[in-house]
PASEBA-1860 file (N, C-alpha, C; in nm, 3 decimals):
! residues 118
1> XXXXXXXX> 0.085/-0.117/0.000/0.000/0.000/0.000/0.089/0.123/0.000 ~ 0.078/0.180/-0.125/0.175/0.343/-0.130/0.114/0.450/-0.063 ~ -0.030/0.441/0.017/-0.104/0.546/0.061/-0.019/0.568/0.187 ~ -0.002/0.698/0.243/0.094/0.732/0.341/-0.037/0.794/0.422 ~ -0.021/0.716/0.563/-0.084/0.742/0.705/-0.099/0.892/0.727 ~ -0.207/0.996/0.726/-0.169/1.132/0.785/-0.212/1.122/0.911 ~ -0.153/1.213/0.971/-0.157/1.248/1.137/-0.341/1.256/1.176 ~ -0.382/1.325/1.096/-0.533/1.317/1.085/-0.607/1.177/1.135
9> XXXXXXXX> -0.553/1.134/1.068/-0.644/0.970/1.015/-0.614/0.889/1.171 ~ -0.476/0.937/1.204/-0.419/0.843/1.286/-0.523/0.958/1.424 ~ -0.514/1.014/1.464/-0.604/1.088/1.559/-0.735/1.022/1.549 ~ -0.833/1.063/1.442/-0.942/1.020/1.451/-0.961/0.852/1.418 ~ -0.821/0.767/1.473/-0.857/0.612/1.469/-0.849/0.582/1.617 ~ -0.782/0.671/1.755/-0.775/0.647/1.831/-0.926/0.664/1.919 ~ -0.874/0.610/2.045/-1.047/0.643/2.119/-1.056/0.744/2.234 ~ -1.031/0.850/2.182/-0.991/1.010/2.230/-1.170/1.060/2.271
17> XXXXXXXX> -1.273/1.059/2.184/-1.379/1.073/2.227/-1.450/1.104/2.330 ~ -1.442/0.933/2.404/-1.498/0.928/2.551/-1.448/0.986/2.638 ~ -1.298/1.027/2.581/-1.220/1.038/2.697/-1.278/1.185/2.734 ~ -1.264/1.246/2.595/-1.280/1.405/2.633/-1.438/1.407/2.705 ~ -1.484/1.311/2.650/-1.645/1.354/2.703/-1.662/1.323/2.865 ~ -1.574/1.196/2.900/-1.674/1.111/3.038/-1.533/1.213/3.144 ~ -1.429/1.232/3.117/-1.315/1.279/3.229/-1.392/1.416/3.290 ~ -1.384/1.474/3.171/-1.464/1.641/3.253/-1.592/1.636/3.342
25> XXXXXXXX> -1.656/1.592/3.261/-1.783/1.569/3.302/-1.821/1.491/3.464 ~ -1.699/1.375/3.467/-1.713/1.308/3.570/-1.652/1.362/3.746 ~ -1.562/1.453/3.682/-1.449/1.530/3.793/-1.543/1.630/3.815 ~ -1.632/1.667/3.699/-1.685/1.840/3.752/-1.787/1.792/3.846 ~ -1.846/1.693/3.837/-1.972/1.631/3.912/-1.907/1.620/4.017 ~ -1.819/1.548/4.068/-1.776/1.533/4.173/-1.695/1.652/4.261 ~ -1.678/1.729/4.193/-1.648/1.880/4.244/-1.732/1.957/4.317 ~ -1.866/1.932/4.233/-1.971/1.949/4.294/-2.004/1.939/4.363
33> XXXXXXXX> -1.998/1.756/4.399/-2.065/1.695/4.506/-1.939/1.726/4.617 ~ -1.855/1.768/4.626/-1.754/1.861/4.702/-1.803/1.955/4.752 ~ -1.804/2.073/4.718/-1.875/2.175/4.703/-2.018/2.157/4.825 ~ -2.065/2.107/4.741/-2.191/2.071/4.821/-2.210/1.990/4.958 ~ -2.125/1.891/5.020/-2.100/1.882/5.058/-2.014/1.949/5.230 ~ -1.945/2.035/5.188/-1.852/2.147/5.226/-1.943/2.240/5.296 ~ -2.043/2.270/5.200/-2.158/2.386/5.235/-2.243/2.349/5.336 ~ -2.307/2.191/5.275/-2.354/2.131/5.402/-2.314/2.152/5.538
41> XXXXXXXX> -2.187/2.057/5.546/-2.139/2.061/5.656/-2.115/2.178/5.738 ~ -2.120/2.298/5.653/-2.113/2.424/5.735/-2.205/2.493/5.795 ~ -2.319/2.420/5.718/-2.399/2.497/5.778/-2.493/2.428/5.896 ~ -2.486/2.323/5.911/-2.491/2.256/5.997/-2.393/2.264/6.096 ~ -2.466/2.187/6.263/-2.351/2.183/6.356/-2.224/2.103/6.324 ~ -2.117/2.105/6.339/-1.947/2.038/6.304/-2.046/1.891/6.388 ~ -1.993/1.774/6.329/-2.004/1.641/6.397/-1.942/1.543/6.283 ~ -1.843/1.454/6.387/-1.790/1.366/6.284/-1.806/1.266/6.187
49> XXXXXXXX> -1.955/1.270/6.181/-2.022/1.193/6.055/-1.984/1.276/5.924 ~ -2.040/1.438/5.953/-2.019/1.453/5.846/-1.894/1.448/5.763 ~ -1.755/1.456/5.864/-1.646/1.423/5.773/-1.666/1.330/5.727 ~ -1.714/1.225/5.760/-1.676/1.058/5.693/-1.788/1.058/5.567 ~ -1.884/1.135/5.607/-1.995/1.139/5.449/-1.940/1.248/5.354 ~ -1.813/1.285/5.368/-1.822/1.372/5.234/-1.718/1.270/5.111 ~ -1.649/1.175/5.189/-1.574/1.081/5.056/-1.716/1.004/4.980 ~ -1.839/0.957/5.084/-1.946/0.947/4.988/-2.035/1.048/4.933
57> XXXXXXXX> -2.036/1.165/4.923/-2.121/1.232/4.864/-2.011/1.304/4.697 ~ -1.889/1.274/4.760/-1.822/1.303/4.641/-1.860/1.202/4.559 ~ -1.854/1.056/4.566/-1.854/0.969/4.506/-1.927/0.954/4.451 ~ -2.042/0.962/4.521/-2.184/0.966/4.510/-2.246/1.061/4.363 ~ -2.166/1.199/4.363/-2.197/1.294/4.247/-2.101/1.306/4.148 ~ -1.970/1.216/4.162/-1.899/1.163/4.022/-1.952/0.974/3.963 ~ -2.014/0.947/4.029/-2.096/0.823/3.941/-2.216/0.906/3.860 ~ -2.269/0.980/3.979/-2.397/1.035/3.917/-2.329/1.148/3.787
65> XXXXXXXX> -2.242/1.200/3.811/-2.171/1.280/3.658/-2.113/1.141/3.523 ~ -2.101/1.046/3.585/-2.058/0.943/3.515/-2.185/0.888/3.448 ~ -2.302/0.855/3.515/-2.396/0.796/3.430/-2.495/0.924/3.317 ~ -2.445/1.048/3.395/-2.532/1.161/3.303/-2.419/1.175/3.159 ~ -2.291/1.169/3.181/-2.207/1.157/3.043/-2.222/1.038/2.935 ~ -2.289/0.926/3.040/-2.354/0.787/2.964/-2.443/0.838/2.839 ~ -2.518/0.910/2.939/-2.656/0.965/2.865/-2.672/1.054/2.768 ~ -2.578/1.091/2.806/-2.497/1.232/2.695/-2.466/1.177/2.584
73> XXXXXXXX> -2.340/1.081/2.608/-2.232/1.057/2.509/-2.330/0.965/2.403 ~ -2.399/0.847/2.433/-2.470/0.772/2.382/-2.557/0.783/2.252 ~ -2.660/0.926/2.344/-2.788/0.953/2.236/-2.753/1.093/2.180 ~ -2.746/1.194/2.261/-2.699/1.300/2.153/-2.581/1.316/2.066 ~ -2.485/1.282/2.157/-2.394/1.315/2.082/-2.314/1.205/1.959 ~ -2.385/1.052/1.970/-2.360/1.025/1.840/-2.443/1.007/1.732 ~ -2.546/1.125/1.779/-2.638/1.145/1.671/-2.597/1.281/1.559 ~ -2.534/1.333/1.681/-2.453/1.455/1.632/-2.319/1.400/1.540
81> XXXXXXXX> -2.249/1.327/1.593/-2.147/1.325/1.512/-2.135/1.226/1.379 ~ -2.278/1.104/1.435/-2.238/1.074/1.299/-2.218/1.132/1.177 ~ -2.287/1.251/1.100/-2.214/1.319/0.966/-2.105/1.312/0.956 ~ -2.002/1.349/1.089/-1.870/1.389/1.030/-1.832/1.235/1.078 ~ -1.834/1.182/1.134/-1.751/1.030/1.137/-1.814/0.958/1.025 ~ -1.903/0.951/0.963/-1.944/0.932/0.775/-1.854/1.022/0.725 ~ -1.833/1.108/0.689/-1.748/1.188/0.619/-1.585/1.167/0.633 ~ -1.564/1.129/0.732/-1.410/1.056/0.808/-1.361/0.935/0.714
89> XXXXXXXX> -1.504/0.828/0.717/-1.464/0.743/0.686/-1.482/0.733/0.517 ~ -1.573/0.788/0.465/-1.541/0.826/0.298/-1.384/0.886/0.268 ~ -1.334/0.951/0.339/-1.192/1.050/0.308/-1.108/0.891/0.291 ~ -1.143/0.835/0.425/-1.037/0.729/0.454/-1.068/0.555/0.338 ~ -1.159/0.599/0.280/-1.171/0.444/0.172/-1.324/0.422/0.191 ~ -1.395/0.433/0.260/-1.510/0.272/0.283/-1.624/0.365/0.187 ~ -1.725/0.297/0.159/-1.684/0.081/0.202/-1.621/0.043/0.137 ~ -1.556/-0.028/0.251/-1.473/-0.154/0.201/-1.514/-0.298/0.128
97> XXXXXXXX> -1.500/-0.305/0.033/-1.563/-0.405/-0.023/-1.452/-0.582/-0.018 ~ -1.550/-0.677/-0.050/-1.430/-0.809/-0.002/-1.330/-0.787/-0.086 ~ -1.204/-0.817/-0.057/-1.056/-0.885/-0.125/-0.999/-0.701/-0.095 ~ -1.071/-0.608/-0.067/-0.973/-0.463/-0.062/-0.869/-0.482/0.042 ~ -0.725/-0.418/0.014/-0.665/-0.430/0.111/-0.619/-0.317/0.180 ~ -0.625/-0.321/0.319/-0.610/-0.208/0.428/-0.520/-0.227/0.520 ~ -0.488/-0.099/0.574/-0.350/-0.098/0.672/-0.471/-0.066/0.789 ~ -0.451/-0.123/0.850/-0.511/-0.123/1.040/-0.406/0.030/1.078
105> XXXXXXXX> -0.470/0.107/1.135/-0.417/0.231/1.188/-0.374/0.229/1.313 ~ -0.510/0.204/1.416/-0.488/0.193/1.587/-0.538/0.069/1.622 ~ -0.461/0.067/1.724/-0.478/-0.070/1.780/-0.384/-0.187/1.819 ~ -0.442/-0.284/1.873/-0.323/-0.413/1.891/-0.211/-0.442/1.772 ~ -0.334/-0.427/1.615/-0.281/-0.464/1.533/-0.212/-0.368/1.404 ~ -0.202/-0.224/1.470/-0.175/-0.148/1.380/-0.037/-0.145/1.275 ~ -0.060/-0.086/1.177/0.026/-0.087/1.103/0.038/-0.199/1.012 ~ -0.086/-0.368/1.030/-0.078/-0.454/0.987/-0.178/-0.470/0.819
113> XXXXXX> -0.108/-0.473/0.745/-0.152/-0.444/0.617/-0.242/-0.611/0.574 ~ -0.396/-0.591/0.538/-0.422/-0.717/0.526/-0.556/-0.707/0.475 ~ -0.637/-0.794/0.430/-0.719/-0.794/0.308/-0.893/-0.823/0.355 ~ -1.010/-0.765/0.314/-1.128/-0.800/0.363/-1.158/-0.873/0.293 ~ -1.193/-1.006/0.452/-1.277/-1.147/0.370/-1.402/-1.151/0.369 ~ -1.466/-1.086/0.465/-1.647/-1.139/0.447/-1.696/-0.994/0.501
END
């Protein structure tokens, strides 16, 4: 294969996505549930429960930021992106039809040049 890999192709083969979507999303929730937490406790009388409930209320509002990025990432936003990840993959060849042969980009097996059977 004389086609030469661009930096492009190789970016949008990795799984960068989730990352950007579920990391922020999951820390800011739990910042929150910090936050909130913090306020609680202040404004209430000092007692040593509430120290020991704020490692669960953090926790508590980075799952809950974790399953709302679920919800996020899932239905809107790959409703949103499919156009341009269709458009990604026209630049990059497909469809791929049987016997075409392709270089694997990311992955276990990248860089491995090899042919579609079924």
């Amino acid at each position: 294969m004389g086609k030469k890999i661009t930096p492009l192709q190789v970016f949008f083969a990795q799984r960068w996505l989730p990352l950007v979507w579920f990391v922020p999303i999951t820390i800011s929730f739990g910042y929150f549930g910090a936050i909130m937490s913090f306020e609680y406790a202040q404004d209430h009388q000092f007692h040593f429960l509430y120290v020991l409930l704020i490692p669960v209320h953090i926790t508590a509002a980075a799952l809950m930021g974790f399953f709302i990025a679920i919800l996020t990432y899932v239905f809107p936003l790959t409703i949103l992106m499919h156009p341009f990840v269709s458009f990604r993959e026209r630049i990059n060849g497909a469809p791929f039809n049987v016997g075409d042969q392709i270089r694997i980009i990311a992955g276990p097996y990248r860089n491995r040049v090899t042919r579609i059977c079924s």
